[in-house]
Structures are given as structure tokens and as C-alpha cells.
C-alpha positions in Angstrom: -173.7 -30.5 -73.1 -172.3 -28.2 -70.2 -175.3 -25.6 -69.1 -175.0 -21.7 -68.0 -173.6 -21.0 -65.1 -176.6 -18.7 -65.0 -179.5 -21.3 -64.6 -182.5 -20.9 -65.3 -184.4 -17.4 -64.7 -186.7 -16.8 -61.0 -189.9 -14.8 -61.5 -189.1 -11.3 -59.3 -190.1 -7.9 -59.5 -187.6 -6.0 -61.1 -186.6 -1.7 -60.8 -185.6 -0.1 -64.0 -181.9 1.2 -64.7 -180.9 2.5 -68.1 -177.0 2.0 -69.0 -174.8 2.3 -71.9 -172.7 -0.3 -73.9 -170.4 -0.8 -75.8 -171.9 -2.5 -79.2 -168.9 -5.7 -79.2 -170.2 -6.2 -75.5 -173.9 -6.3 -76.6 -173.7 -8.4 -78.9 -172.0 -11.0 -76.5 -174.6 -10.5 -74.3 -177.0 -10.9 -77.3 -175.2 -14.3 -78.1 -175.5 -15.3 -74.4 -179.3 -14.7 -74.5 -179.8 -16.2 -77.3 -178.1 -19.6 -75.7 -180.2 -19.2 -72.6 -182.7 -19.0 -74.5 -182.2 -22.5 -76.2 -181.5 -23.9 -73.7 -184.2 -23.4 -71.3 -187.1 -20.8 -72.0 -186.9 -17.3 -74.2 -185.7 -14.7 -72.4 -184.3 -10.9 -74.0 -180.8 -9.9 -73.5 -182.0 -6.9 -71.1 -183.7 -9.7 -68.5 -180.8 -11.6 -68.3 -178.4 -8.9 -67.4 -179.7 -8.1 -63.8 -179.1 -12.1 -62.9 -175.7 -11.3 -64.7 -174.6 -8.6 -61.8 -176.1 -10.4 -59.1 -174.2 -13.4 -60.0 -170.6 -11.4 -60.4 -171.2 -9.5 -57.5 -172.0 -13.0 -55.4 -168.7 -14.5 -57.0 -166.4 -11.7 -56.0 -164.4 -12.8 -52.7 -162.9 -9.1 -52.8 -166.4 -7.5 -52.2 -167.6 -10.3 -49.9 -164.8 -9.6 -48.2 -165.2 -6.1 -47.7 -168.8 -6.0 -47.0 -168.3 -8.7 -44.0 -166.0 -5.9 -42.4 -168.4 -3.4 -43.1 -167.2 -1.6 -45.7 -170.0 -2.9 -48.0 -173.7 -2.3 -47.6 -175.3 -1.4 -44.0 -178.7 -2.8 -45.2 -180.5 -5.9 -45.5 -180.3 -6.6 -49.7 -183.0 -8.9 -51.1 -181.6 -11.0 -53.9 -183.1 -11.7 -57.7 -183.4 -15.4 -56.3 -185.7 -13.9 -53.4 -182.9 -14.5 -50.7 -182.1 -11.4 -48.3 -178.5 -11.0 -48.0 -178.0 -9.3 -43.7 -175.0 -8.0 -43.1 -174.2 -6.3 -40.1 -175.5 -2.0 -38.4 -172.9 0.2 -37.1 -173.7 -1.1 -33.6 -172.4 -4.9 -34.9 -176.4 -6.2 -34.8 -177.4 -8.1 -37.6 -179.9 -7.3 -39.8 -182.7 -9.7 -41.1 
């Protein structure tokens, strides 16, 4: 059986950010939890999604793209998976 593209879960700290859904799109996001969940520990819908938009934003050549000009991010980014993205200061340094 094919897994998740999202793997299992790391342990992090986490910062709290209230948004708004529509009810077709949480209940995919319920059904997608509830697969994780089978398949490798129980996890809620709302611990999932933060690993969700890491994993996009990581898979999206546009914004990688963007942010290696500098038109991304001018600060050092630690990841869920406890990586630190650097990218680079105004004066072209980078940042670790």
C-alpha cells in the first residue's frame, strides 16, 4: 500500500494561528487525518495541517525560486522538521 507523502509527524514546538475553512475542504482534511492516523500514530486534523503548508510551500519551484533572488524571506526560517532554511541579507551574506 502506497504511504503519505506527508510521513510520519516530528515532535516541534508549534505557534498558534486560527483560520477559516471551507466545510468540503475540512472534511478532506478530516479524511486525510483520519488515514494518517491509520497508518502510522493518531494525530487531529488541526496537527497535521502545519506539516501540510510546510510541505506545499517546500514543493513550490515558483516560490523557491523567488526567494533564492531575494524576493522571498530575508531571515533564517526554522522548519517543522527542525531544519533552518538561510537564505541570503540585503548585503548578499548568508544567513545561518
Amino acid at each position: 500500500m502506497p504511504q503519505l507523502r506527508l510521513g510520519p509527524l516530528p515532535k516541534v514546538g508549534l505557534v498558534r494561528l486560527t483560520i477559516t475553512l471551507s466545510e468540503p475542504l475540512k472534511e478532506e482534511l478530516d479524511q486525510y487525518a483520519a488515514e494518517h492516523s491509520r497508518l502510522y500514530e493518531p494525530v487531529e486534523t488541526t496537527a497535521l495541517i502545519p506539516h501540510m503548508l510546510e510541505a506545499f510551500i517546500r514543493s513550490d519551484r515558483g516560490w523557491r525560486s523567488r526567494k533564492a533572488k531575494g524576493g522571498g524571506a530575508s531571515r533564517r526560517v526554522p522548519t517543522l522538521s527542525g531544519n533552518a532554511a538561510t537564505s541570503r541579507n540585503s548585503d548578499g551574506d548568508n544567513n545561518a
